[in-house]
TORLUM-574341 format. One record per residue (C-alpha): residue in three letters; residue number from 1; z, y, x. Coordinates in Angstrom, 2 decimals. Example, Ala and Ser with C-alpha at 12.3 -4.5 7.8 and 13.67 -1.06 7.14 Angstrom:
residues 2
(pt ALA 1 (7.80 -4.50 12.30))
(pt SER 2 (7.14 -1.06 13.67))
END
This chain:
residues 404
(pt UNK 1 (116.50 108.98 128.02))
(pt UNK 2 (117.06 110.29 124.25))
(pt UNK 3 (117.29 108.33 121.40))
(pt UNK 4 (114.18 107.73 119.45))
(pt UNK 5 (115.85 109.54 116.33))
(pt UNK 6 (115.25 112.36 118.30))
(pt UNK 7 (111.46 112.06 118.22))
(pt UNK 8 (111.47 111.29 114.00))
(pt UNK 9 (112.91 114.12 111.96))
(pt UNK 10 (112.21 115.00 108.38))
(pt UNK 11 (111.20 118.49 107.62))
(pt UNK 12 (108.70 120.58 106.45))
(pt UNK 13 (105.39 121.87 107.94))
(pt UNK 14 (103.55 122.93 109.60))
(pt UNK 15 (104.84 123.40 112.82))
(pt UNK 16 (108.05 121.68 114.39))
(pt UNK 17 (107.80 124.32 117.15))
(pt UNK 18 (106.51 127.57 115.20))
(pt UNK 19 (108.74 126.88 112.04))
(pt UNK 20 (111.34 123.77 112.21))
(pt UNK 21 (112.50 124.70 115.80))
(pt UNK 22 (112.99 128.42 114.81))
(pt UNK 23 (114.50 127.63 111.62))
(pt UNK 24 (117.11 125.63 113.30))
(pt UNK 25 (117.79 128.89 116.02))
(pt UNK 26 (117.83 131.28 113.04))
(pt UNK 27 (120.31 129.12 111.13))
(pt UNK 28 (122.33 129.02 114.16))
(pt UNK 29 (122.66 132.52 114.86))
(pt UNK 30 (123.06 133.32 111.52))
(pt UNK 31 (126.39 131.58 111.64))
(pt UNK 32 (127.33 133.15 115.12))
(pt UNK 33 (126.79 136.81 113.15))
(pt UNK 34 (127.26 136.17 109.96))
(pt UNK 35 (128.49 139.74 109.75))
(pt UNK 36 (125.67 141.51 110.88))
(pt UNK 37 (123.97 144.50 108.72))
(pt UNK 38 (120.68 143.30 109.99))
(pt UNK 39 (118.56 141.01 112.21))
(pt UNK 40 (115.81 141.68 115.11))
(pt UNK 41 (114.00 138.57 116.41))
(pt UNK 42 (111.18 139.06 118.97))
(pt UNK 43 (108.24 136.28 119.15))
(pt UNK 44 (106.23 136.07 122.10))
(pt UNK 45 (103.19 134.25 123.85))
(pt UNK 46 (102.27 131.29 121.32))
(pt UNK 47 (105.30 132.11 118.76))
(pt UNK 48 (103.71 135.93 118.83))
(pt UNK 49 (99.91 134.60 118.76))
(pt UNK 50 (100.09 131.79 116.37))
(pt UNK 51 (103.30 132.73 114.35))
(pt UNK 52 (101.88 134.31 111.12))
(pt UNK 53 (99.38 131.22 110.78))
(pt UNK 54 (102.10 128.66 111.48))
(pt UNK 55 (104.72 130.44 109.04))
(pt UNK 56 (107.41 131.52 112.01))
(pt UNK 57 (108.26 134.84 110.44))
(pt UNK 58 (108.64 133.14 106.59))
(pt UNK 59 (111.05 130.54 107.81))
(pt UNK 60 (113.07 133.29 109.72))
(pt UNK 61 (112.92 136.02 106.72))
(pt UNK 62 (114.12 132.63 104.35))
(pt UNK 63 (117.20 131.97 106.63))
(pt UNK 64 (117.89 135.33 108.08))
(pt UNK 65 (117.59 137.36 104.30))
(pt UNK 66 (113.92 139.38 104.39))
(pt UNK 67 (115.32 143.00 103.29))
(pt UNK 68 (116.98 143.05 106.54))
(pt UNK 69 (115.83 141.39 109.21))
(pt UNK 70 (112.75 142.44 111.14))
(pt UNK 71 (110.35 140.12 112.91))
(pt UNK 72 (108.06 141.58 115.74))
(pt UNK 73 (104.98 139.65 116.82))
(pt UNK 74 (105.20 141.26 120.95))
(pt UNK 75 (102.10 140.95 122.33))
(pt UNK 76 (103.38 141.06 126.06))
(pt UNK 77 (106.24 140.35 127.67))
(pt UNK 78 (106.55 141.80 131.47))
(pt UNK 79 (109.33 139.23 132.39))
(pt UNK 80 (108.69 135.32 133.20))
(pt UNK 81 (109.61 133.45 130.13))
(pt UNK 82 (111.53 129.72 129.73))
(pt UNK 83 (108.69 128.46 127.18))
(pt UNK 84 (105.87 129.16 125.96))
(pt UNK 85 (107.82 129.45 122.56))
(pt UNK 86 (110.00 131.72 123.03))
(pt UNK 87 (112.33 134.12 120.46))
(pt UNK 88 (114.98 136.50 120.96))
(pt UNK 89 (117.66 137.25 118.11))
(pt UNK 90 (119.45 140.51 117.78))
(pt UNK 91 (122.38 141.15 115.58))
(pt UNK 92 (123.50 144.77 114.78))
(pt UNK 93 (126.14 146.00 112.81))
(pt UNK 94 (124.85 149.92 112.32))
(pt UNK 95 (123.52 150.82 115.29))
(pt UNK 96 (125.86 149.25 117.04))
(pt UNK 97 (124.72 145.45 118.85))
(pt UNK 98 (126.60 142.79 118.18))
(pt UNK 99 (125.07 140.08 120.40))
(pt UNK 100 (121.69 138.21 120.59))
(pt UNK 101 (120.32 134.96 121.98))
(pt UNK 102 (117.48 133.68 123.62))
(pt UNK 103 (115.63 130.63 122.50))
(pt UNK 104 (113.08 128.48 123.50))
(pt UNK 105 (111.45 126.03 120.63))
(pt UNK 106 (110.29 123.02 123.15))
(pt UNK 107 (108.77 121.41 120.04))
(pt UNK 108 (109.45 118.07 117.92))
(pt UNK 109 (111.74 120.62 116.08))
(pt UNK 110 (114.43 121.05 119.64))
(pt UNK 111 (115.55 124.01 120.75))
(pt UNK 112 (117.11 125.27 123.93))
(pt UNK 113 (119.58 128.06 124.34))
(pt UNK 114 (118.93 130.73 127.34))
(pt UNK 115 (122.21 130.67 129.52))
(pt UNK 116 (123.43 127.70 127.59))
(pt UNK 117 (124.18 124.07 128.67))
(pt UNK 118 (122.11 121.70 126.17))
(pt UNK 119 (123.95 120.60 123.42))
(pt UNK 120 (125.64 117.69 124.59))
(pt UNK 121 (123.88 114.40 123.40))
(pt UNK 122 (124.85 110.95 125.32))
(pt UNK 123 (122.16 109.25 127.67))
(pt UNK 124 (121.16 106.36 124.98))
(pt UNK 125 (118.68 104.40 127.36))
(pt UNK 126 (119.60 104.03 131.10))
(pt UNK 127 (115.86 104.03 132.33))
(pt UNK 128 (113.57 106.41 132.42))
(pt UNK 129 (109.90 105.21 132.45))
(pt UNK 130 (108.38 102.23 130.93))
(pt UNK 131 (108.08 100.15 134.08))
(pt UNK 132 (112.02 100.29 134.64))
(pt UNK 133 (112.12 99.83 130.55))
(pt UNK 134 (109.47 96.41 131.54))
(pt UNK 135 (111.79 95.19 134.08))
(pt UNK 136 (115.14 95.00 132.31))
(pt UNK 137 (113.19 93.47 129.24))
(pt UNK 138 (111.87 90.71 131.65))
(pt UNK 139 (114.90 90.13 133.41))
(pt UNK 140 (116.69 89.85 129.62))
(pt UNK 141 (114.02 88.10 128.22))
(pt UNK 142 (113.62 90.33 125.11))
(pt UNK 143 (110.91 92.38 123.19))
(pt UNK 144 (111.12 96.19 123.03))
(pt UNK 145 (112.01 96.71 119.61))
(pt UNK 146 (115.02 94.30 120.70))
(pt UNK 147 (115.46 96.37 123.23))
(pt UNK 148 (115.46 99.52 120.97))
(pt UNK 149 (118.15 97.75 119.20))
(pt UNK 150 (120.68 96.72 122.56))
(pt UNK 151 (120.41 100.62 123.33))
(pt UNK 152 (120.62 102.44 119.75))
(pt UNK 153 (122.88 100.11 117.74))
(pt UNK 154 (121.63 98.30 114.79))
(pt UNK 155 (122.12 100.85 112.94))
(pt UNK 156 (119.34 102.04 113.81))
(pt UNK 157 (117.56 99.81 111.74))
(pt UNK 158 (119.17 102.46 108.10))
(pt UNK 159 (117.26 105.22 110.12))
(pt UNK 160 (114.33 103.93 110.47))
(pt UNK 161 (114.40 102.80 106.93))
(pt UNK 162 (114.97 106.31 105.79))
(pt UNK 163 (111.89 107.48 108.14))
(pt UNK 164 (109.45 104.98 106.73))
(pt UNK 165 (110.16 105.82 103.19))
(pt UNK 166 (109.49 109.44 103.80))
(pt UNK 167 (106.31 108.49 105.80))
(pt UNK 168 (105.08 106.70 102.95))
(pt UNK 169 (106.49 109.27 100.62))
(pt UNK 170 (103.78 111.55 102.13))
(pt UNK 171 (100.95 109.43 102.05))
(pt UNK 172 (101.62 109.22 98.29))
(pt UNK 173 (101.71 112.79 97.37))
(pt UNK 174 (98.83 113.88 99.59))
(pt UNK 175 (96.54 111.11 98.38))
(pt UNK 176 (97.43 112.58 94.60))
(pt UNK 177 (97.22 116.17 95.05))
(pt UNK 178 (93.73 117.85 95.61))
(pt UNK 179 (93.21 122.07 95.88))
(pt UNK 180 (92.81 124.61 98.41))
(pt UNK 181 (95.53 124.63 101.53))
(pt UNK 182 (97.16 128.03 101.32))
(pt UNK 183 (96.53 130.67 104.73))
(pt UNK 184 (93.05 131.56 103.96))
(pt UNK 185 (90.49 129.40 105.33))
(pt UNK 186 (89.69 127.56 102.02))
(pt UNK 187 (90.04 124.75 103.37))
(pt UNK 188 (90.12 121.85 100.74))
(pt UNK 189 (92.22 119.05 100.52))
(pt UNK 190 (90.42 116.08 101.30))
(pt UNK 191 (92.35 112.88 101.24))
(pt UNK 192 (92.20 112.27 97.76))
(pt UNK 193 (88.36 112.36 97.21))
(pt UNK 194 (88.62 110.52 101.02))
(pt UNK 195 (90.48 107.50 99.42))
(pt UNK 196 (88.61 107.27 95.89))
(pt UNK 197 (85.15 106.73 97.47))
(pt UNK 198 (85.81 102.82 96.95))
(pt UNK 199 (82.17 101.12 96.48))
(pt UNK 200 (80.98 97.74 95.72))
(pt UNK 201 (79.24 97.49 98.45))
(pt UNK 202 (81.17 98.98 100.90))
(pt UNK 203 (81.40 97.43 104.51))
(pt UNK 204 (84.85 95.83 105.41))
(pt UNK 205 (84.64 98.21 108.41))
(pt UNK 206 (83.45 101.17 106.25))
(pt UNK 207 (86.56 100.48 104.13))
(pt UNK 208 (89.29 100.32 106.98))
(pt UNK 209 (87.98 103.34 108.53))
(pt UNK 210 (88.18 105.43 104.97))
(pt UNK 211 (91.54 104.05 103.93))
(pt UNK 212 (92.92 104.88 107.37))
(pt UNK 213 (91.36 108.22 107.42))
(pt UNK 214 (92.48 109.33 103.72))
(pt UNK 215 (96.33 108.33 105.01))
(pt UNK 216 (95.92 110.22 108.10))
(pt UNK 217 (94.45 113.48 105.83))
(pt UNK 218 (96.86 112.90 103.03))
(pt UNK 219 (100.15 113.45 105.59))
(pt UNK 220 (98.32 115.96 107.54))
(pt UNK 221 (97.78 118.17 104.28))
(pt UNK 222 (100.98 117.94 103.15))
(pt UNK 223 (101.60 119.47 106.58))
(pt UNK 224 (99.65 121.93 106.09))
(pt UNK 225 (100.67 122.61 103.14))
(pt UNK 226 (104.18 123.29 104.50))
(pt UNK 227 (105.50 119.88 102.36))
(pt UNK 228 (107.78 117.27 104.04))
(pt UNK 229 (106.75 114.81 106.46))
(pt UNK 230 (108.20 113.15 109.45))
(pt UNK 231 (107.66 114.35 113.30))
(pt UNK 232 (105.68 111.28 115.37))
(pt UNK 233 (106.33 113.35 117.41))
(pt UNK 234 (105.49 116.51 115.66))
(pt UNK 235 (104.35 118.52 112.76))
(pt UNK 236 (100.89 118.79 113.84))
(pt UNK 237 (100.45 114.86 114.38))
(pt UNK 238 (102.63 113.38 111.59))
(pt UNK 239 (99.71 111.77 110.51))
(pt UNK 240 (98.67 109.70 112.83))
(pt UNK 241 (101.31 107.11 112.99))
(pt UNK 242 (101.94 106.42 109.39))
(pt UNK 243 (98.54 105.77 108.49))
(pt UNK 244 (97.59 102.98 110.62))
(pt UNK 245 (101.30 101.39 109.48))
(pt UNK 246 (100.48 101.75 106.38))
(pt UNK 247 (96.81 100.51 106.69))
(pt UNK 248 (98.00 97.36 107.99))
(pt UNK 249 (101.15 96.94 105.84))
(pt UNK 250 (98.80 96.95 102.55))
(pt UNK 251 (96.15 95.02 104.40))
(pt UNK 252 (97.77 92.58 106.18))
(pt UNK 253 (101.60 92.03 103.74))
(pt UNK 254 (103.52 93.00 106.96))
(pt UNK 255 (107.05 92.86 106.09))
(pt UNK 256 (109.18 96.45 105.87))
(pt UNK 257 (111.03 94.55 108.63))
(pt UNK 258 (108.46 94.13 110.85))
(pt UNK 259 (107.32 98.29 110.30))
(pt UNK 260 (110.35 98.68 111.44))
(pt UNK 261 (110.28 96.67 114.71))
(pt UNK 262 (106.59 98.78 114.67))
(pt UNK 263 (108.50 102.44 114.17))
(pt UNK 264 (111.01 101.51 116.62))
(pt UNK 265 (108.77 100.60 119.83))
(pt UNK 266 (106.54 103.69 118.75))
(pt UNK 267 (109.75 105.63 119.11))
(pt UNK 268 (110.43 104.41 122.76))
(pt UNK 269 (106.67 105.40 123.80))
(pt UNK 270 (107.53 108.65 122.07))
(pt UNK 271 (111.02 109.35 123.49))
(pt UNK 272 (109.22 108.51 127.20))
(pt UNK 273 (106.62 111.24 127.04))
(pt UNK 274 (109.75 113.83 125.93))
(pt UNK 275 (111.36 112.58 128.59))
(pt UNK 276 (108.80 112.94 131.42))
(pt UNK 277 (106.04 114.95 130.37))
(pt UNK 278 (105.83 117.49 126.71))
(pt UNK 279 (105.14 116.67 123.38))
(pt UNK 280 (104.97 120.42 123.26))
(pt UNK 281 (100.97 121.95 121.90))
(pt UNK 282 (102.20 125.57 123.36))
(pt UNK 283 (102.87 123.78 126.99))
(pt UNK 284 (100.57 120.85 127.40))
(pt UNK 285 (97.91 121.57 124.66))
(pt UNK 286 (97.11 119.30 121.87))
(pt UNK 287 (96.69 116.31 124.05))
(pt UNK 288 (100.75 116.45 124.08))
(pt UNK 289 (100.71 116.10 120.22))
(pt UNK 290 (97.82 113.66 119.17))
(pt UNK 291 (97.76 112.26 122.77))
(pt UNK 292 (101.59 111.19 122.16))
(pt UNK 293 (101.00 110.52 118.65))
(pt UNK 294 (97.92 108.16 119.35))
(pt UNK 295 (99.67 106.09 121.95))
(pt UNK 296 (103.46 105.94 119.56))
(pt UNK 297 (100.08 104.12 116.78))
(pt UNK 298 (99.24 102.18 119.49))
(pt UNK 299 (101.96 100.58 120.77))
(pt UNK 300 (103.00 100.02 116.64))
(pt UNK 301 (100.23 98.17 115.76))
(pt UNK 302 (100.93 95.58 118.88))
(pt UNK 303 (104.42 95.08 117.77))
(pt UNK 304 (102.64 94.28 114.13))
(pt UNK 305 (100.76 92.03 116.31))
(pt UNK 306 (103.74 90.52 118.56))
(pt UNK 307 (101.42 91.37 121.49))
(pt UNK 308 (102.91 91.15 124.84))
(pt UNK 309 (104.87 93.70 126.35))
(pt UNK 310 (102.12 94.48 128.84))
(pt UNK 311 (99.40 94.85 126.41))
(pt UNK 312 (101.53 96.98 124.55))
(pt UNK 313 (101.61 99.52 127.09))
(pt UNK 314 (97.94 98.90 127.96))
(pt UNK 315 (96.98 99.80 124.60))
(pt UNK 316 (99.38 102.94 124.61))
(pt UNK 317 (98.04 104.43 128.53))
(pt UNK 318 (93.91 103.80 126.74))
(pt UNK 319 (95.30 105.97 123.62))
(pt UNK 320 (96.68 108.55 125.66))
(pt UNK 321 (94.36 108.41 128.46))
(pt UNK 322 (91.23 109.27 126.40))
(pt UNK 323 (92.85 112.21 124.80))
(pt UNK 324 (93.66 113.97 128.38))
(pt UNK 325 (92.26 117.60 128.67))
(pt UNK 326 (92.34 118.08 124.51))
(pt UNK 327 (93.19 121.73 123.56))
(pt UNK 328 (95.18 122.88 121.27))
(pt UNK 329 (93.15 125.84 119.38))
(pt UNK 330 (93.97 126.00 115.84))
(pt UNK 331 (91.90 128.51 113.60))
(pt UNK 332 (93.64 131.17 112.66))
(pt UNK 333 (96.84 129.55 113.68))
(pt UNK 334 (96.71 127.29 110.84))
(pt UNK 335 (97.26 123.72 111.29))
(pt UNK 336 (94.31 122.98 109.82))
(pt UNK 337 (91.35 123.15 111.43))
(pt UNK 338 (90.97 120.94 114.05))
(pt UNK 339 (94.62 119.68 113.56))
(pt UNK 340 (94.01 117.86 110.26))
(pt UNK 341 (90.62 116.12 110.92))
(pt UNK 342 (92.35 115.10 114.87))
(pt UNK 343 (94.90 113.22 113.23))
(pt UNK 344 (92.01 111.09 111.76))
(pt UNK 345 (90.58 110.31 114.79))
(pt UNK 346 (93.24 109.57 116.35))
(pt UNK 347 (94.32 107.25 114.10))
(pt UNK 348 (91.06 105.35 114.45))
(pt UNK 349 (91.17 105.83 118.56))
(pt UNK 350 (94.80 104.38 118.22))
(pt UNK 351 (93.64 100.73 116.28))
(pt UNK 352 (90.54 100.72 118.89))
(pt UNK 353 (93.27 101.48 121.72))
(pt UNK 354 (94.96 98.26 120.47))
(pt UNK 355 (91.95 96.30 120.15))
(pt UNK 356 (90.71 96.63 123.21))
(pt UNK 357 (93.90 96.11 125.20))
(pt UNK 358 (94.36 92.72 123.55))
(pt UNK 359 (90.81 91.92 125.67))
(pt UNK 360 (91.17 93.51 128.48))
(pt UNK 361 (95.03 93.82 129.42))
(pt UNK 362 (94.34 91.88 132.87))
(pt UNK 363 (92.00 94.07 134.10))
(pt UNK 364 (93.75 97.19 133.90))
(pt UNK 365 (94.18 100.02 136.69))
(pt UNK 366 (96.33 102.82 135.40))
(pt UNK 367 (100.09 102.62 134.29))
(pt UNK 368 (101.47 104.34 130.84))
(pt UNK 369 (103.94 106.40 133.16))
(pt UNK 370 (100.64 107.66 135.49))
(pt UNK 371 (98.99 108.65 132.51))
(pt UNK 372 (101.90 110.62 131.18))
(pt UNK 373 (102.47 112.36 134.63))
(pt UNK 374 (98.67 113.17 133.99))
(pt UNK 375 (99.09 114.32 130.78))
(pt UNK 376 (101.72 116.79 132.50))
(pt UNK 377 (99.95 118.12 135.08))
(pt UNK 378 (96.91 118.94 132.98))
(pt UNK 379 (98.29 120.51 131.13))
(pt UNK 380 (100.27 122.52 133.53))
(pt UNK 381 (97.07 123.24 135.01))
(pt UNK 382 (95.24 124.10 131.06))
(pt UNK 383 (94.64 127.86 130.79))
(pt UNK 384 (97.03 129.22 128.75))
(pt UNK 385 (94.16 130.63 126.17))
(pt UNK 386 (94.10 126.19 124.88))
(pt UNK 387 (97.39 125.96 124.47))
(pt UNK 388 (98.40 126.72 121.40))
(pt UNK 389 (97.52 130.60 121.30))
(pt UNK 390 (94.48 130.47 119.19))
(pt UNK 391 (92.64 132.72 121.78))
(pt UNK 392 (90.08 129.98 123.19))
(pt UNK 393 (88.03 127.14 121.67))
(pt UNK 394 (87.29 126.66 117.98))
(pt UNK 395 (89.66 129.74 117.30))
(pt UNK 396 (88.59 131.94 119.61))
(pt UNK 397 (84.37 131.33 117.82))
(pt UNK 398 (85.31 131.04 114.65))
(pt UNK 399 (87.08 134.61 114.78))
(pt UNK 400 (84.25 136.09 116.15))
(pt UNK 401 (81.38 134.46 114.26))
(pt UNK 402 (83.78 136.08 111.34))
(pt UNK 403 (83.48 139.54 113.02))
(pt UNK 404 (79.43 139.28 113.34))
END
C-alpha cells in the first residue's frame, strides 16, 4: 500500500480530479513539448460534463498558455475509456503532430499515463487491508499511528506538521471571509455568519454542532472558492477531517502531537480505501469522497481518544457504511451545492460514528475492509448519470426547474 502522503496534498480547489490532477498532466506534457506552436486537449465523460463548473479548462489554459491551446468539452467518445476522467493532449508544431498523451485523473490529485508503467513509487506498507494491518499491530504490540511511524519513517511526523498547519490555515481564512462563491449560483459564504451565532444561552450540544459545522463550511468554501486546502482525501471533502480535529483540539487542549498521531491513523484508513476501492466521485460517486472522508474523521477522533484498535475501525466501517449509495451530483458542476453542506454532515456523522463505536464495538457484524469492497461495488454498479456528471439528482432538477 501507498504512503499516506499520498492521500494529503496541498493545492487549490475545487477539484483534485477536474483541476489538480489535470494540472499536474498539463504541466507534464508541457515539458515533454515544450516546443510546440500550440496545444489540443480533449475532455470526456465527467472531465467533458463537469469541467467548466470544476475549472478543468482554466487550469489547463493557465499551464498550457490560453492564446494557443484549445480545450474541447467531447460529448461522446465511441471507444471504451481507462477512467471516467479522462484527457487527451496533442502537441503540434504547424500542422504537423508532434506527439500526445493520454491521461486518466483517478482523483486525490493522481494521474495515470495511457501505455505507461506508473511512476515508480516503493510499496511503503506490506499489507493491504486493515485486518492484516490489525494482526501485525497485535502481534507487535503497537498502536496504528506507531505503526504509521515503523512504515513511513519519523519523518513523517515534519509532513504531517506541514498538513495540519495548512488545514488550520483554511479554517482561518474561510471563517473570516464572507461574499458570494464565484460560478454563478450565488451561493453565499456561510461559515462566518455559521461561527458568530454564539448565544448565551446556547446548548452545549447546539454549540459543538455549530462550531463543527462553521469549520467544515469555512474549508469547504475556500474550496470552492478555488483557495488552498489539503486533500482528506480530496478537494471536494477537505472539510470534513479538519473540522472535527480542530473542534476537539480547541475544546478539549489536545496536544499538536497528539493531531498528529490523529492525521496519521486517518491517513492509513485513507490510503486503504485508495488501495482497494476509489476515492474517485467520477467512479464510485460521492460516497468515495465524503464516505472516505467521514471514516479518515472517524478513526482521528479515536486516536484523540486512545480508543482501541478495534473500535477504531468500528467507528470508521459505521462512517462509511451509512454513506453507501451517496451520489455525486453537483449543480452546475460546482462544488458547491450539495458538496459544501455534505462536508457538514459528515463531519457530524463522523463524531456520532465514534461515539457510538465506543458503545457498541462488541457487537459488531461488518468489517472496515467489507464495507470498502461495498463501497466498490456500488459504485461500480451506480449509473453513470450520479457519478460525478451532473446529469442526475440535484443537478439534473435544479437545471430544469431553471429551464421552466
Amino acid at each position: 500500500m501507498k504512503s499516506i502522503r499520498d492521500v494529503y496534498k496541498i493545492g487549490k480547489g475545487p477539484s483534485s480530479s477536474h483541476t489538480m490532477g489535470p494540472e499536474r498532466a498539463a504541466r507534464l506534457f508541457l515539458e515533454r513539448y515544450p516546443d510546440a506552436d500550440r496545444y489540443c486537449v480533449k475532455l470526456y465523460e465527467s472531465l467533458s460534463k463537469t469541467g467548466r463548473g470544476h475549472g478543468t479548462d482554466r487550469v489547463l489554459y493557465e499551464v498550457l498558455g490560453k492564446a494557443h491551446t484549445e480545450v474541447q468539452f467531447c460529448d461522446y467518445t465511441t471507444e471504451k475509456l481507462p477512467h471516467p476522467n479522462t484527457l487527451d493532449f496533442i502537441a503540434y508544431r504547424g500542422e504537423e503532430e508532434l506527439g500526445k498523451m493520454r491521461v486518466a485523473s483517478i482523483g486525490g490529485g493522481d494521474i495515470l499515463i495511457d501505455g505507461e508503467d506508473p511512476a515508480i513509487q516503493d510499496e511503503v506498507y506490506p499489507e493491504n487491508s486493515f485486518a492484516e494491518i490489525e494482526q501485525f499491530c497485535a502481534w507487535r504490540y503497537i498502536s496504528l499511528s506507531e505503526y504509521v511511524e515503523l512504515n513511513e519513517g519519523p519523518e513523517i511526523w515534519d509532513f504531517l506538521s506541514e498538513i495540519w498547519r495548512a488545514m488550520k490555515r483554511s479554517v482561518e481564512l474561510g471563517l473570516h471571509t464572507d461574499g458570494i462563491l464565484p460560478g454563478g449560483l450565488n451561493v453565499q459564504r456561510k461559515a462566518k455568519h455559521l461561527f458568530e451565532q454564539e448565544s448565551d444561552h446556547e446548548l452545549p450540544q447546539v454549540r459543538e454542532l455549530r462550531l463543527v459545522c462553521s469549520y467544515a463550511f469555512a474549508v469547504a468554501e475556500e474550496n470552492a472558492d478555488n483557495g488552498t486546502i489539503v486533500t482528506a482525501p480530496t478537494c471536494g471533502s477537505c472539510g470534513v477531517l479538519p473540522s472535527v480535529l480542530l473542534y476537539m483540539q480547541e475544546r478539549h487542549g489536545y496536544s499538536d502531537e497528539k493531531v498528529l498521531q490523529a492525521l496519521a491513523v486517518a491517513g492509513l484508513f485513507g490510503a486503504l480505501v485508495k488501495r482497494n476501492a476509489s476515492i474517485s466521485g467520477a467512479e464510485c460517486g460521492c460516497q468515495a469522497e465524503i464516505g472516505t472522508a467521514c471514516s479518515m474523521a472517524a478513526a482521528a477522533l479515536c486516536t484523540l481518544k486512545d480508543m482501541t484498535i478495534a473500535q477504531t475501525e468500528y467507528a470508521a466501517e459505521i462512517a462509511m457504511e451509512h454513506q453507501l449509495g451517496l451520489t455525486c451530483d453537483p449543480i452546475c458542476g460546482l462544488v458547491q451545492i450539495p458538496c459544501i453542506e455534505r462536508n457538514a454532515v459528515a463531519a457530524k456523522r463522523a463524531m456520532d460514528a465514534f461515539n457510538l463505536s465506543s458503545f457498541l464495538c462488541g457487537t459488531r457484524n461488518i468489517s472496515f475492509d467489507m464495507v470498502v469492497r461495498t463501497m466498490k461495488e456500488t459504485g461500480q454498479h451506480m449509473n453513470v448519470c450520479y457519478r460525478e456528471t451532473s446529469e442526475g439528482g440535484l443537478a439534473r432538477l435544479y437545471n430544469r426547474r431553471r429551464a421552466e
